[in-house]
C-alpha positions in Angstrom: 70.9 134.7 36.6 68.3 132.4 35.9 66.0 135.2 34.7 68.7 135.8 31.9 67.2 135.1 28.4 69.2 133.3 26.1 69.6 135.0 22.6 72.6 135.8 20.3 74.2 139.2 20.6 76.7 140.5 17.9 80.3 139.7 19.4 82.4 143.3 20.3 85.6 142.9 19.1 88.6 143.8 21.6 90.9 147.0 20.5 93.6 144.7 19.1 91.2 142.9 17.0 90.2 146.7 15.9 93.1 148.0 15.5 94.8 144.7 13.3 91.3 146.2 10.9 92.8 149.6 10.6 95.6 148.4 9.6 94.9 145.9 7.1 92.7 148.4 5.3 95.7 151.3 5.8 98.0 148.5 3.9 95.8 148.1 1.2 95.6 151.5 0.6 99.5 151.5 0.4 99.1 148.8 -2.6 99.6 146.0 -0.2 97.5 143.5 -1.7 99.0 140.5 -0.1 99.4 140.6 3.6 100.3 138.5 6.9 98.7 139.1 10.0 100.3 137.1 13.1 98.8 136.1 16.5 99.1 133.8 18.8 96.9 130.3 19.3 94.1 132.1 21.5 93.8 135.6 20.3 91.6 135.2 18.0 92.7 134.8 14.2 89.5 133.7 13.3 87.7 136.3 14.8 89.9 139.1 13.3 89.6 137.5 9.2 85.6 137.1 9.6 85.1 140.8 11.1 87.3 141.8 8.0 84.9 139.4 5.9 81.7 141.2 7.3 83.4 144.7 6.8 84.0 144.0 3.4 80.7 142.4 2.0 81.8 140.3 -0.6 82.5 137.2 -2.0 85.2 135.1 0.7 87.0 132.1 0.9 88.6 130.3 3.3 91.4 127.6 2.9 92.2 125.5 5.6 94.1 122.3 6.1 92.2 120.5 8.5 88.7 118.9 9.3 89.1 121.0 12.5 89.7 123.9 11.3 87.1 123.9 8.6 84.6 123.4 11.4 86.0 126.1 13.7 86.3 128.7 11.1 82.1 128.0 9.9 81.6 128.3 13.2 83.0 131.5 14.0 82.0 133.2 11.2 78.5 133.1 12.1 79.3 134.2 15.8 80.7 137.3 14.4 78.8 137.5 11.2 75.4 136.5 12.5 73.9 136.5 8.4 76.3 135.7 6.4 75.8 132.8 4.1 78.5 130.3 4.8 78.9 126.9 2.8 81.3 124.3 3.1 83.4 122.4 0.9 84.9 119.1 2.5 84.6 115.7 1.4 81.3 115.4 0.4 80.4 119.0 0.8 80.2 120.9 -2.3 78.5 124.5 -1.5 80.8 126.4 -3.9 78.4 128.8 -4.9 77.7 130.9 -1.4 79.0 134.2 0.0 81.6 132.9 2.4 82.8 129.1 1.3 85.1 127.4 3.6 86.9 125.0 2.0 89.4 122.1 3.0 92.7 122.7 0.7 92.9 119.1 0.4 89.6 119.0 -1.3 89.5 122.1 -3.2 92.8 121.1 -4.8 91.4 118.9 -6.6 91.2 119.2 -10.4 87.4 118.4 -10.5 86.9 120.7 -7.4 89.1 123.8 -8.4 88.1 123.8 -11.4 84.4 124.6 -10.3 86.3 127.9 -8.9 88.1 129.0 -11.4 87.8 132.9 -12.6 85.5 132.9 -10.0 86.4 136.7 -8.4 86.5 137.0 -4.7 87.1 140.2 -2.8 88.6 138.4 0.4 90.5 135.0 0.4 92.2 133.9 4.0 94.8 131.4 4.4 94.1 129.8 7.5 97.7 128.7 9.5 99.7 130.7 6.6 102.4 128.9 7.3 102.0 125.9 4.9 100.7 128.4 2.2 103.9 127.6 0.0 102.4 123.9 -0.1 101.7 122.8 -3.8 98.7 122.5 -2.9 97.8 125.7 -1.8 99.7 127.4 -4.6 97.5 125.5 -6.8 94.8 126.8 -6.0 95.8 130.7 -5.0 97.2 130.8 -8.9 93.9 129.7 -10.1 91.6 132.4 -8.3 90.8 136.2 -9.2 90.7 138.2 -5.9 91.1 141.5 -4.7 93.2 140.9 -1.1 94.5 137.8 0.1 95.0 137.7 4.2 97.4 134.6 5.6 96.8 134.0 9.4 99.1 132.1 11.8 100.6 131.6 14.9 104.1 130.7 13.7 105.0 133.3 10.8 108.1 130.7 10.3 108.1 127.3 8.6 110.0 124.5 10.4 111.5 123.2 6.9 113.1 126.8 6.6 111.4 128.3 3.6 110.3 131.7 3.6 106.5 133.1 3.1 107.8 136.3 1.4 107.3 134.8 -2.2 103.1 134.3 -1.1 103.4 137.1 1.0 104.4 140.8 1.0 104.1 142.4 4.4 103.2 141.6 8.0 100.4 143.7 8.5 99.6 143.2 12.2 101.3 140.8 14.9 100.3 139.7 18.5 102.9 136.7 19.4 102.2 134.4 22.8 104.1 136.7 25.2 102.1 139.9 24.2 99.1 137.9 24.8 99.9 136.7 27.7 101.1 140.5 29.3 97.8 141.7 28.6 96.0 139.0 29.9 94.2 137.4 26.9 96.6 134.0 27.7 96.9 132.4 30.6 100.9 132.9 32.2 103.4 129.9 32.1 105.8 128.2 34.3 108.6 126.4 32.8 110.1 123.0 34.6 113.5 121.1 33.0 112.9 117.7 33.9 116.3 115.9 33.7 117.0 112.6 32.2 120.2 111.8 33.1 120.9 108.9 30.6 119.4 111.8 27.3 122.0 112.0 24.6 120.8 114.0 21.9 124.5 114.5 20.8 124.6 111.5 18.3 120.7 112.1 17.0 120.9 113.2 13.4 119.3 116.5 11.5 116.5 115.8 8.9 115.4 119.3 7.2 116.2 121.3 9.7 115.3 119.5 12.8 116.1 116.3 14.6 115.4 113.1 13.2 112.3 111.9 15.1 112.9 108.1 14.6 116.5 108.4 16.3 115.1 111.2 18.9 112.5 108.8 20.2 115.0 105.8 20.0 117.1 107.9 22.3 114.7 108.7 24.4 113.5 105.1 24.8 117.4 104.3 25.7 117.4 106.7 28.3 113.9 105.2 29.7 112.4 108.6 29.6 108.4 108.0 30.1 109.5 106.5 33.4 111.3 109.7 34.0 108.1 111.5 32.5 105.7 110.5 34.8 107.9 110.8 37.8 108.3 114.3 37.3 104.6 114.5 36.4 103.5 112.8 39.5 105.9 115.3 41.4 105.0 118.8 40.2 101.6 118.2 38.3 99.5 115.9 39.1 96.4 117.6 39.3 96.4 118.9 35.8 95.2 118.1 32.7 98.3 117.2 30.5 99.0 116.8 26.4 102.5 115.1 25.7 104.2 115.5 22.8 106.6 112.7 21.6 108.9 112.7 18.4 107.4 108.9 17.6 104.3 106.8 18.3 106.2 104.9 20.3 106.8 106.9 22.7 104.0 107.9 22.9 102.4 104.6 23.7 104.8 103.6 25.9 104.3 107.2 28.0 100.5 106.7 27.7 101.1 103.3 29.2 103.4 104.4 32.1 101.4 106.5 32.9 98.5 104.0 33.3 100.7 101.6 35.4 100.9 104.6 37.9 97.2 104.5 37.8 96.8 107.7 36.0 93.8 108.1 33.0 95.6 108.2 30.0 96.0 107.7 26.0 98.0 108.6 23.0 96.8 109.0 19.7 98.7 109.8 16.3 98.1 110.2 12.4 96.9 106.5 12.2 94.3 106.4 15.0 90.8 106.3 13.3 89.5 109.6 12.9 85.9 108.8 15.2 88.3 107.4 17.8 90.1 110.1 17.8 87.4 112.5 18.4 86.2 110.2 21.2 89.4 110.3 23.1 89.5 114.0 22.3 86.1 114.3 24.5 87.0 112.1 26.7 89.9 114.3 27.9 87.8 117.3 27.7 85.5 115.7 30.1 88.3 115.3 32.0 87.8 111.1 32.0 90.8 111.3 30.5 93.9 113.4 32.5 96.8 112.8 30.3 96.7 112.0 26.4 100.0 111.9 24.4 100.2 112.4 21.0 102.8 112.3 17.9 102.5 114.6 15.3 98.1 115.4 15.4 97.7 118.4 18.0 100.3 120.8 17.1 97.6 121.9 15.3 93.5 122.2 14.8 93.0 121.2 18.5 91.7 123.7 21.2 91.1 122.2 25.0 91.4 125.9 27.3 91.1 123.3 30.2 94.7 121.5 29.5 97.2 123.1 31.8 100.3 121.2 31.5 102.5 120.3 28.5 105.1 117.8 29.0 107.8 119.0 25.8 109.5 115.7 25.0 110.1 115.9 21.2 113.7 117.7 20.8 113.5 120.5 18.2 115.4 123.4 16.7 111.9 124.6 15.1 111.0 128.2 17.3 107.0 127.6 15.4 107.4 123.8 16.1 107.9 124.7 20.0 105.6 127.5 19.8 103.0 125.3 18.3 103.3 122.8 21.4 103.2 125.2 23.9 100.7 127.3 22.3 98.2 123.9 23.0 97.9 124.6 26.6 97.6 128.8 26.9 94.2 129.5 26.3 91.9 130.5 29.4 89.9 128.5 31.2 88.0 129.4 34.3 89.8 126.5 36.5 93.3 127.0 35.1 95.5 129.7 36.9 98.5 129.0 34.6 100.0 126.6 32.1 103.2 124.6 33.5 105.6 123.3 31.3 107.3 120.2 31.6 110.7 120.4 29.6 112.0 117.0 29.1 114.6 117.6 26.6 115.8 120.8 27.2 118.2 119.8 29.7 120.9 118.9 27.2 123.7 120.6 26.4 123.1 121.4 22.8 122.7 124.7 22.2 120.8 125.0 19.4 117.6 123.6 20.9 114.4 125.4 21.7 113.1 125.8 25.0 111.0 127.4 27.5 113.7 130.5 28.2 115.4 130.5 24.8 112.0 131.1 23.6 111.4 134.2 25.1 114.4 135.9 24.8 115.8 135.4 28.1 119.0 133.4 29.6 118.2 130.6 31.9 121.4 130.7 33.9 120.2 134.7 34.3 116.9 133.7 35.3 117.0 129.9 36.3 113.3 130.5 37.8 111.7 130.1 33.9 113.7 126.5 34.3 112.6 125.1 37.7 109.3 126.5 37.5 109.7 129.0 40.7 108.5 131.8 39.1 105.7 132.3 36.2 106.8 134.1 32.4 106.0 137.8 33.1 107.5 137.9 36.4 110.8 136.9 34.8 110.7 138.8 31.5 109.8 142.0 33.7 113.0 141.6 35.0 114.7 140.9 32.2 113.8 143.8 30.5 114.8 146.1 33.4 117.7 144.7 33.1 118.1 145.9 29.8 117.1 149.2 30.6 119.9 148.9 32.9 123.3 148.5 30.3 121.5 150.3 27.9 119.9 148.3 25.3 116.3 148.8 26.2 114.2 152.8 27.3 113.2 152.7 30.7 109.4 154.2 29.1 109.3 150.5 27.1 110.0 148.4 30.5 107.7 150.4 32.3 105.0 149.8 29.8 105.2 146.1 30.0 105.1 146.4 34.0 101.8 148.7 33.2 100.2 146.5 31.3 101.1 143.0 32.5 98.0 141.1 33.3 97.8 137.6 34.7 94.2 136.3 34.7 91.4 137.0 36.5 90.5 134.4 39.4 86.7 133.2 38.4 84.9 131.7 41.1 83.1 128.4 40.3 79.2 127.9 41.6 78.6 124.9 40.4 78.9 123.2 43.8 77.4 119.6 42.0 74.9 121.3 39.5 74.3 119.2 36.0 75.6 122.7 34.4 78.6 124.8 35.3 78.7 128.5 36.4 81.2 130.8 37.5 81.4 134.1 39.6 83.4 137.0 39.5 82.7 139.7 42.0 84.0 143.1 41.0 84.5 144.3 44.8 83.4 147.8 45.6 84.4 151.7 44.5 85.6 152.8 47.8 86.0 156.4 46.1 82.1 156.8 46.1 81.2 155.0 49.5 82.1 151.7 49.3 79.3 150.9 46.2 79.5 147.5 45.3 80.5 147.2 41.3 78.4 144.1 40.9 79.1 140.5 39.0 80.5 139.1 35.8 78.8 135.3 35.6 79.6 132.5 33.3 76.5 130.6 33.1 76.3 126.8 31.2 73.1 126.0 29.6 71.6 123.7 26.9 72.3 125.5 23.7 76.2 126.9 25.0 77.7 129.4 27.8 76.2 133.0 28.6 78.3 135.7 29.7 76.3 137.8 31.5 76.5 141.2 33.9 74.5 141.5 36.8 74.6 145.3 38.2 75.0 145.9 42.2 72.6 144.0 44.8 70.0 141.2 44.7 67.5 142.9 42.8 70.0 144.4 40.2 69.0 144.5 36.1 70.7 141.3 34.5 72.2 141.9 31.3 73.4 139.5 28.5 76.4 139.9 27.2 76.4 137.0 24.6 74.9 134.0 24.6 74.7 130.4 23.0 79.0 130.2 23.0 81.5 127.8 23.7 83.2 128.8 27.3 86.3 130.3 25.8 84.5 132.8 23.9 82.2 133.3 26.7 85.2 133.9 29.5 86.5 135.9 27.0 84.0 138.6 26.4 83.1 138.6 30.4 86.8 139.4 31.1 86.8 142.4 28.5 83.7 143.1 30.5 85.7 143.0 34.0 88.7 145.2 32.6 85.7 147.8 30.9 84.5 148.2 34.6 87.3 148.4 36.6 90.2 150.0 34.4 93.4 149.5 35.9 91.9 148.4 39.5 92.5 144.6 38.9 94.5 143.7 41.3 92.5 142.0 43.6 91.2 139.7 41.0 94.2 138.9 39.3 95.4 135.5 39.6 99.0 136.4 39.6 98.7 139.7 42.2 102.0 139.3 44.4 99.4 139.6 47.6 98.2 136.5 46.8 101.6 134.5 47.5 101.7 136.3 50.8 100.4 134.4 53.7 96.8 135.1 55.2 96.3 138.1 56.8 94.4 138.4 60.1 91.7 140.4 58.6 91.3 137.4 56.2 91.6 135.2 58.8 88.7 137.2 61.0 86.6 137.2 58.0 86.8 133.2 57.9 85.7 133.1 61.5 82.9 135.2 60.7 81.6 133.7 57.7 81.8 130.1 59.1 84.7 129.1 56.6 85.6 125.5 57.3 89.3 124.7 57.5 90.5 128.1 57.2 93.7 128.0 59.1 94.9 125.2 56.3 95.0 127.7 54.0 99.1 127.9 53.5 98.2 131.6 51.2 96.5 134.7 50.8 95.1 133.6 47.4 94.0 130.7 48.4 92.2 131.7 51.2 90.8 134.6 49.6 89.4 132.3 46.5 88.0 129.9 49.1 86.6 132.8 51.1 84.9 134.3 48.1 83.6 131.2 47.3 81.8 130.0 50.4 80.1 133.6 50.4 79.0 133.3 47.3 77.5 130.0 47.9 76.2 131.3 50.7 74.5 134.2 49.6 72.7 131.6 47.1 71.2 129.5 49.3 69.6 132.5 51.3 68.7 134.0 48.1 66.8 130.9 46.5 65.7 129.4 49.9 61.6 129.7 50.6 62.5 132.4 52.9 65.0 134.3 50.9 64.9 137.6 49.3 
């Protein structure tokens, strides 16, 4: 792909993201002037409000709460809307007077800052992470603008302190919630793990707005010596991945990050009071992956995206379903490594009822289906189950259960080139159309280079046209739009490239195993499964097609 030329190509937005459009502007035809659209952390929010910028042409603002998130939304507007003119207000940033202005709540609250604003008209203002739109703060400055529609996003429609968004908000105009995201395959699929600390008592912890007191929380957990009991678990089931903690105090959190460390792992904890450059750095750093475990209190429920994290260890006790969302929403974006997201549930093991966790979340009863607890089997295995049960005594259509089974989608299996390259590039194969003589349907590629990630499609054969799909990304957008690629080519034939395909927990065939011996494959007989002998398969072909290809005597 190295013949691929690197330009910017106007982003395609997925049906969803089309049809959350129609129905915003259907709603505003009804009168429906203030509206809620909901989706889970990796769908897309951002994408969906600047698409509805750029349809509409005017005047926008955006409000959002974090330095993060003011960053991420500029960003992403121009990704979608390649001219808009975008200005910032934060801190020292003052560009008030452009199209789109996207502006920190904390700065444009102020008196000097709003008032710059005020009876200015705006056709579109977006509250970014609706949820704390009933702030004073944000009120302030919603009461002091003219504008024509006024779009909340969020991942967590509910507030953890119990108020309602009704009085900013008057209808939930479109909603895409973790588990739909993840049937379709546009999240990655999660396992759920209790971890049990015998010594927890969460009995005698007291309630603070709603939710458990975090200073007695983490003093119970410090009784019951759970960051010993943390890592032990960790070191059993997940010790290969890339882990976030959350803690209910800084405490715990240092003394996690430091158990860890004794154990010889790579790891820090950060919270509200770490300086905001050493934040970022530590940030990197476990993006890098020179960091494997980072525990936090309290700063990346929100604002912070890593696709590459694939474990979060849960021990902060809550009753708060968008507080638990928030958590577990940090570790199910895609990433071309990452098969799934485990959860580590350290406090869910107790016996009161009214916490949150892994099963409770979704809907489904853990002593019912104790695999979402011991993390045997993965989310839409179990809920497809579930709802058949349903369908079973009567509470649930047998057409509804058969279109989640239809539907569920868990994550195509990218192969990764990079084989000790400077830059990063992944594979994906899309096998051949037996239907019309065994063709071969080509490649999806993930290419790294200097100014961002290519998606690109190469068509059938050595010599086939190379085309750009988009270019100049970050690699979650770029997996993203070469995925909606692999589904527009192959339809509903993804079952050889789906991470979660039940052949793949099979063992190895003996046409997989001849195919080995053919191509050379070192080691194949340790391969314990189909999919893992399949993925290392594909990959040594790859790699081996290559080197012929770029070798003096290559094609």
């Amino acid at each position: 792909m190295n013949t691929l030329a690197l330009h910017h190509l106007k982003l395609s937005l997925r049906p969803y993201q089309e049809d959350a459009l129609t129905r915003m502007a259907a709603a505003e035809e009804r009168g429906i002037h203030r509206q809620l659209g909901v989706a889970a952390t990796g769908l897309g929010k951002t994408i969906i409000f600047s698409a509805l910028a750029e349809q509409r042409g005017g005047r926008t603002l955006i409000l959002a709460h974090r330095d993060e998130l003011v960053r991420q939304a500029a960003d992403k507007i121009v990704q979608v809307w390649p001219e808009a003119d975008v200005g910032i207000v934060k801190a020292s940033d003052d560009e008030h007077d452009r199209t789109v202005v996207v502006a920190s709540v904390q700065t444009l609250s102020r008196p000097n800052r709003l008032a710059r604003l005020e009876g200015a008209a705006f056709d579109l203002v977006v509250v970014d992470e609706a949820h704390h739109a009933t702030a004073d703060s944000y009120q302030a400055i919603l009461n002091a603008l003219d504008y024509k529609l006024l779009l909340g996003v969020t991942a967590t429609p509910d507030r953890g302190d119990g108020l309602g968004l009704d009085g900013v908000f008057d209808e939930i105009t479109w909603n895409y919630d973790i588990l739909w995201g993840i049937t379709n395959g546009f999240l990655c699929n999660v396992r759920a793990l209790r971890v049990r600390v015998e010594a927890l008592d969460l009995t005698k912890v007291k309630m603070q707005r709603g939710d458990f007191a975090q200073g007695q929380a983490g003093q119970a957990l410090e009784d019951a010596h759970a960051p010993e009991a943390i890592v032990a678990a960790w070191a059993k089931h997940a010790s290969e991945r890339r882990t976030i903690v959350f803690t209910p105090t800084v405490e715990v959190a240092r003394l996690v990050a430091a158990e860890y460390r004794r154990t010889g792992v790579r790891a820090a904890f950060v919270y509200a009071g770490t300086p905001l450059e050493e934040r970022r750095a530590m940030l990197r750093s476990f993006s890098a992956g020179d960091i494997q475990v980072i525990a936090n209190c309290g700063v990346l429920t929100e604002g912070f995206d890593e696709p590459r994290a694939d474990c979060i260890v849960v021990a902060r006790p809550t009753k708060s379903r968008a507080l638990f969302t928030q958590m577990i929403g940090r570790g199910t974006r895609k990433h071309p490594d990452k098969l799934d997201l485990l959860v580590l549930d350290v406090v869910g093991g107790s016996d009161m009822h009214s916490l949150v966790t892994v099963p409770s979340l979704f809907g489904v009863d853990p002593h019912e289906f104790p695999g979402l607890s011991d993390g045997s089997r993965d989310l839409t295995d179990v809920v497809a189950d579930h709802q058949q049960r349903q369908v079973a005594i009567g509470r649930m259509k047998a057409e509804e259960a058969d279109l989640f089974g239809r539907h569920r989608t868990k994550g195509i299996v990218w192969i990764n080139m990079t084989d000790g390259a400077a830059l990063r590039r992944y594979d994906r194969p899309l096998g051949y159309n037996a239907q019309y003589g065994y063709v071969e349907l080509g490649r999806v590629v993930l290419v790294e280079r200097e100014g961002g990630w290519l998606a690109g499609f190469q068509e059938p054969g050595t010599a086939g046209r190379k085309r750009v799909l988009i270019a100049d990304v970050d690699l979650e957008m770029a997996q993203g739009v070469g995925e909606d690629h692999v589904r527009k080519v192959l339809g509903s034939r993804t079952n050889l490239i789906e991470a979660g395909a039940a052949w793949r927990k099979r063992p190895p065939t003996d046409r997989q195993l001849h195919a080995a011996k053919r191509w050379r494959l070192p080691g194949a007989a340790s391969y314990a499964t189909a999919g893992e002998l399949s993925e290392a398969l594909d990959a040594h072909i790859e790699r081996k097609k290559a080197r012929e290809t770029n070798s003096p005597g290559g094609k």
